[in-house]
C-alpha positions in Angstrom: -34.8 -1.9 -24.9 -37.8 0.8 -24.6 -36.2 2.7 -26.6 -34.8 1.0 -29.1 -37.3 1.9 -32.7 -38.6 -1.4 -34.4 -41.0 0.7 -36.7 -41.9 -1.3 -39.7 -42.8 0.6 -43.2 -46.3 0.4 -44.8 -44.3 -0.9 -47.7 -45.3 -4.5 -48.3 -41.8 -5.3 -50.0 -40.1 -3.8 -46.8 -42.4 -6.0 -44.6 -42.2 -8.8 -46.6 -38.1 -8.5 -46.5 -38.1 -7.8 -42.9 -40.1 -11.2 -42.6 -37.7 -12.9 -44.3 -35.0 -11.8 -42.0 -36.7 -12.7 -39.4 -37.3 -16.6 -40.2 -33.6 -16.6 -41.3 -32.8 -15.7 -37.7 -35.1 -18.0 -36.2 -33.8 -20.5 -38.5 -30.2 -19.2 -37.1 -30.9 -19.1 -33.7 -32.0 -22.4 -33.9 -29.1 -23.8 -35.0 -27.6 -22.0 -32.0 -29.2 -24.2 -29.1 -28.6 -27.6 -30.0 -30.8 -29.9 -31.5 -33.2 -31.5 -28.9 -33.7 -27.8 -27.6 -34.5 -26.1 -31.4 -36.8 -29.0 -31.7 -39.1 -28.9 -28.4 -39.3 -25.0 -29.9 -40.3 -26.3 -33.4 -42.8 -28.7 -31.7 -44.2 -26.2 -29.8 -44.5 -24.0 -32.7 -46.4 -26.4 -34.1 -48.9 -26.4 -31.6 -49.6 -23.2 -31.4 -50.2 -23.3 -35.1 -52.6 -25.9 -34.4 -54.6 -23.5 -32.0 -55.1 -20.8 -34.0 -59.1 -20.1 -35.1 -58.7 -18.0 -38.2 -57.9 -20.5 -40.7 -55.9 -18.4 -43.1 -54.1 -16.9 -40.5 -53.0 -20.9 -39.5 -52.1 -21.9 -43.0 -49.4 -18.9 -43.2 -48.4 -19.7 -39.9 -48.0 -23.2 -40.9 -45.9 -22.6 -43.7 -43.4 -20.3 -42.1 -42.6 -23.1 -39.4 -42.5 -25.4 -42.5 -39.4 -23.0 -44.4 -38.0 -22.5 -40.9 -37.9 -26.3 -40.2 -36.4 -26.9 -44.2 -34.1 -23.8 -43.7 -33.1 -25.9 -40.1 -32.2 -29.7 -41.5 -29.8 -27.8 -44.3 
């Protein structure tokens, strides 16, 4: 996997869509494992929400997990 390119552009549209496609796989993968599994991952999301120090930083994290877990439950 080394050598595999994950680059990202400086282009905040690009990083903002790549962003996107990530929590949609997240969201997918989810749905993959089963349900008690996807939610001991979504709990544990949570907490790690919880110990982040930068307050800002926590709120965004926050409410990615919070569109993941709506995207989930559809």
């Amino acid at each position: 996997m080394s050598n595999i390119d994950f680059t990202t552009s400086a282009n905040p549209e690009a990083l903002a869509t790549e962003v996107a496609c990530l929590k949609a796989t997240l969201t997918l993968l989810l749905k993959a494992i089963g349900q008690a599994d996807a939610g001991k991952v979504i709990i544990n999301l949570e907490r790690f929400a919880a110990q982040i120090d930068d307050p800002a930083q926590a709120e965004i994290f926050k409410n990615s997990i919070l569109q993941i877990k709506h995207a989930y439950r559809q």
